[in-house]
C-alpha positions, -999 to 999 in steps of 0.1 A, spaced: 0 0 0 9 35 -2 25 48 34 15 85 45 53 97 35 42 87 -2 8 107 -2 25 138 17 49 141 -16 20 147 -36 15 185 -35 -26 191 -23 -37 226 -39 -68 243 -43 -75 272 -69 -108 292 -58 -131 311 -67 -137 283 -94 -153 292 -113 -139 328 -114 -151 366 -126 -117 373 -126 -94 366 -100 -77 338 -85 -65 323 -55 -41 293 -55 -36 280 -20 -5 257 -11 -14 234 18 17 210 13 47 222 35 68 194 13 62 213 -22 96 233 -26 103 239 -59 72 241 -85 59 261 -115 23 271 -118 10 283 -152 -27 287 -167 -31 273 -202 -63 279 -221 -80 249 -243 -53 254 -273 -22 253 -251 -12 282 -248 1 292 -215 -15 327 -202 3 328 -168 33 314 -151 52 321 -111 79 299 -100 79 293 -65 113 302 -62 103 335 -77 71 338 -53 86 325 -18 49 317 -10 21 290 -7 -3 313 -14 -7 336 -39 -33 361 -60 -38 357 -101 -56 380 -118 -78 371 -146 -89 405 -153 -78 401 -192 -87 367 -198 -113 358 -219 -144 336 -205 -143 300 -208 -126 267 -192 -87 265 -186 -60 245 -172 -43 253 -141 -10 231 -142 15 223 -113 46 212 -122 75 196 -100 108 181 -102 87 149 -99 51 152 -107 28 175 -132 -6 180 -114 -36 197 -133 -67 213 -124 -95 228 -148 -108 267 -139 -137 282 -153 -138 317 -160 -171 334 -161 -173 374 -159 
């Protein structure tokens, strides 16, 4: 089976208001994440927002959607070991 050391390596995130009018919260609640990238993609791949947590120091941060356009995209978290996704709907 899988031991609790093996499901704390798995990085647990939320993203809220979801869906959004236009901003975002992404909340860390995994002390073990050190090192990740979060971007946004929308439907055709292309990537609309990215923050290295090196570069934010945080586990918890703002986005804002302001200029994105309505409609469903991916929220992606990758690691040196894992790639985690998440869909996010925008509606303004």
């Amino acid at each position: 089976g899988i031991s609790i050391l093996e499901n704390l390596k798995e990085p647990v995130y939320e993203i809220y208001p979801n869906p959004s009018r236009g901003q975002l919260h992404v909340d860390f609640n995994s002390p073990v994440i050190t090192d990740y990238n979060f971007s946004i993609y929308d439907l055709n791949g292309k990537k609309m927002f990215s923050c290295d947590k090196n570069v934010a120091k945080v586990n918890n941060f703002d986005v804002n959607l302001e200029f994105f356009e309505n409609g469903l995209y991916n929220c992606v978290v990758t690691t040196n070991e894992s790639v985690y996704s998440k869909s996010l709907v925008i509606i303004k």
